[in-house]
KEVORO-454068 format. One record per residue (C-alpha): residue in one letter; x, y, z. Coordinates in steps of 0.001 Angstrom, whole numbers, plus 500000, padded with zeros to 6 digits. Layout:
REM KEVORO-454068
AXYZ...
REM end
This chain:
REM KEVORO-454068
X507412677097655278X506421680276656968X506916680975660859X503246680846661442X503360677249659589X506222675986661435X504378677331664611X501156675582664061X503017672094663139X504435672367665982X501382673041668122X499350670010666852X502105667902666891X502534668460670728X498945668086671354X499017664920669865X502282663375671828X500185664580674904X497436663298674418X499658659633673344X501773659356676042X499585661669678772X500689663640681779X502033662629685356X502632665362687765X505501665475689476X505002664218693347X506693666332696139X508505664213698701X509001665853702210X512433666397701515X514764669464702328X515149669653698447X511561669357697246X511098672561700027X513237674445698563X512066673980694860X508347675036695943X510300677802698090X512039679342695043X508615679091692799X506261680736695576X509051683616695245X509255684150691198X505184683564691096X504572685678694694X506423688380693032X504211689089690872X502281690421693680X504688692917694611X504842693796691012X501629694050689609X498534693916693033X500861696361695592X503218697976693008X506410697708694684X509064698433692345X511851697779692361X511628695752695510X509220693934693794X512082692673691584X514316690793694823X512154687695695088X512141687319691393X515797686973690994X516577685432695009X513993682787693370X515933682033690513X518662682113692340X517900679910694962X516260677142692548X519847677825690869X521285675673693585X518699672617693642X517859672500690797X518619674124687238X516508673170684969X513258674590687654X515538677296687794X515575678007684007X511561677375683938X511336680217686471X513940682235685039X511677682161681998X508533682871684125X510304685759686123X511741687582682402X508113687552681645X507011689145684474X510005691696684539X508710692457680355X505132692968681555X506271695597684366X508085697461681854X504476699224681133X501583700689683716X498598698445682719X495964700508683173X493420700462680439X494499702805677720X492321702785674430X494800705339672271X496942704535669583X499843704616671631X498280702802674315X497204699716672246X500650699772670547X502593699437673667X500241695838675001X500729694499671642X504661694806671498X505023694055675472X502804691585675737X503771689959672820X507419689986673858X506072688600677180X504693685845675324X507328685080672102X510658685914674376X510203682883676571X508974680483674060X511761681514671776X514462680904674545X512790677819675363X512224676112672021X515449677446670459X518197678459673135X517174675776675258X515707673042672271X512906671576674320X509146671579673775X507486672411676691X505815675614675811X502672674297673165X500258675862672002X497526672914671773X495455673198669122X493891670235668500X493549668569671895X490383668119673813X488125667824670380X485124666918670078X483785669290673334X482102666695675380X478786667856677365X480287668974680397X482821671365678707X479026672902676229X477315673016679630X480571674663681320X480475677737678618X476539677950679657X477456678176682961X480665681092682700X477538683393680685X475080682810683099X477038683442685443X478772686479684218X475674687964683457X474440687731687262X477414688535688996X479512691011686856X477064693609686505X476701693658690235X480790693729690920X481418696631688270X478868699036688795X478446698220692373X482039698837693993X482559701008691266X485714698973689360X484089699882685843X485593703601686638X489470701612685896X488478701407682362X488443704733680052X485152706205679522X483410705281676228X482075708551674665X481657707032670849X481424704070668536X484918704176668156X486079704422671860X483447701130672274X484864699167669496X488364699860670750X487470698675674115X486044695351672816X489158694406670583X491017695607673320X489225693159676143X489017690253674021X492849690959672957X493812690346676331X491807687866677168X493533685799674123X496758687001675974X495815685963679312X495691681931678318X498961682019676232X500618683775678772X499138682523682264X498427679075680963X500344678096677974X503238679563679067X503789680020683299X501496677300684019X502539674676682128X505989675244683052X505273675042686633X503864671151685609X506509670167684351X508215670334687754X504836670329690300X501734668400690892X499181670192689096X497141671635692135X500412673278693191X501399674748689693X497674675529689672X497847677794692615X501050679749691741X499656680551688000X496979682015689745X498691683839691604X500374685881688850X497114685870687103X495197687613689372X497856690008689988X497802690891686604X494153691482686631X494122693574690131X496993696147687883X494676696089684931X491488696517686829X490004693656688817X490151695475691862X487732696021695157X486479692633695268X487509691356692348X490218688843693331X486649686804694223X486359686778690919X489732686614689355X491221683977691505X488441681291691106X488562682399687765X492477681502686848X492514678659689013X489462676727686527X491067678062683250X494383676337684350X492327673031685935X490677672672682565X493586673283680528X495512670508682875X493380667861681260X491674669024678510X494885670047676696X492676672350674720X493973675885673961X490627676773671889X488571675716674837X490336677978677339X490052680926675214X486463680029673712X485409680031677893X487532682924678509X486260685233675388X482642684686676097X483226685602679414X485089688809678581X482240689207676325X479960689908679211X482463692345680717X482569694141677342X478892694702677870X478601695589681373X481696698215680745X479912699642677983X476585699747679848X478086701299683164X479533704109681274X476532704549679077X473887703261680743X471302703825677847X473300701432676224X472649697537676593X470264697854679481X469957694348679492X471180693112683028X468727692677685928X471822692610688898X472838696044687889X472435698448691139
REM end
């Protein structure tokens, strides 16, 4: 059996002992303990603020590890989760995410954010033998209306709004102009690469280790956290966190009970399609003059 095999058996077979047994989130009890748990993950996930929205490095570094550190005496198996969540963090910051369409620029998001991704899963499923991490295939199928009417909603409203935030404050200037047909398709494997990325990182991975120890609203609000601070480095920036935020917080609400990794990244690709097309058309406007919001 191949590693992509054993991978995928894995996956469905998690989605299905979810969906058997279901999920309780953890309650917090006003308790000197429970305030130092949510202490310690408000510092790994508020790092990422430091890190990636205001750039402070190294400094940025000090809440990740006094985090770990300080979960390290309540509690070590949180402290392991965030230890996992923080080396993630520290392999993403390894690299300056702006937008970078070269060679050498694609090949340094694929091996960093790939190690970002396989490094923790690794340590968890093989170091550490649980199976927490999943991938969930299979969960969440067949779509029901909502989640149809949901995707019609994310286009529509991409369409409206995105145009007007990118051209408008000007945050379509923190991607590389696209001169030719080959800068444009690198740009949209490149923007739906991430956005793949962004659930199996931000949601398969920091998210649902912060359930496993959090009610879901809470472990909701510190993915978030991370994920828009990812996005401000990357791009999202001006007004974009009212975007970005809302954003990360319904990807991870969805994936709480839908336990559907397809849907997440179905939602999050179409959307991502619609930024494709409103890069492409605010650095070459005779191209895909097609949105009525654009200034």
């Amino acid at each position: 059996m191949t590693f992509g095999e054993s991978l995928l058996e894995w996956t469905m077979a998690d989605s299905a002992v979810d969906h058997a047994r279901g999920s309780v989130a953890p309650a917090l009890a006003p308790t000197a303990a429970d305030a130092g748990r949510v202490a310690a993950a408000v510092l790994v996930c508020g790092a990422a603020v430091l890190l990636f929205a205001a750039h402070v490095r190294p400094w940025g570094y000090v809440p990740l590890l006094a985090g770990v550190v300080l979960a390290w005496g309540i509690d070590r198996i949180l402290a392991r989760h965030l230890a996992l969540i923080a080396l993630g963090q520290i392999i993403i910051s390894t690299i300056s995410l702006k937008a970078d369409l070269s060679d050498a620029g694609i090949a340094r998001f694929v091996v960093v954010f790939g190690l970002a991704v396989l490094v923790p899963f690794a340590i968890s499923r093989w170091a550490w033998g649980e199976r927490i991490i999943r991938f969930p295939m299979r969960g969440g199928w067949p779509w029901t209306r909502a989640q149809w009417a949901y995707i019609g909603v994310v286009i529509v409203a991409g369409y409206l709004i995105l145009p007007f935030y990118f051209i408008g404050s000007g945050a379509y200037r923190n991607w590389p102009d696209v001169s030719g047909s080959n800068e444009i398709a690198r740009l949209f494997v490149g923007v739906n690469a991430v956005g793949i990325w962004d659930e199996l990182f931000f949601v398969a991975t920091v998210f649902t280790l912060l359930q496993r120890h959090f009610p879901v609203w809470l472990a909701n609000l510190l993915q978030a956290a991370v994920f828009a601070s990812f996005l401000w480095e990357l791009g999202y920036r001006e007004w974009g966190p009212l975007l970005t935020v809302p954003f990360a917080l319904i990807q991870g609400w969805i994936f709480s009970w839908a336990k559907s990794l397809p849907y997440v990244i179905t939602v999050h690709l179409l959307f991502d399609a619609v930024v494709f097309a409103v890069l492409v058309h605010a650095h070459r406007p005779e191209l895909l003059d097609i949105f009525v919001t654009a200034p």
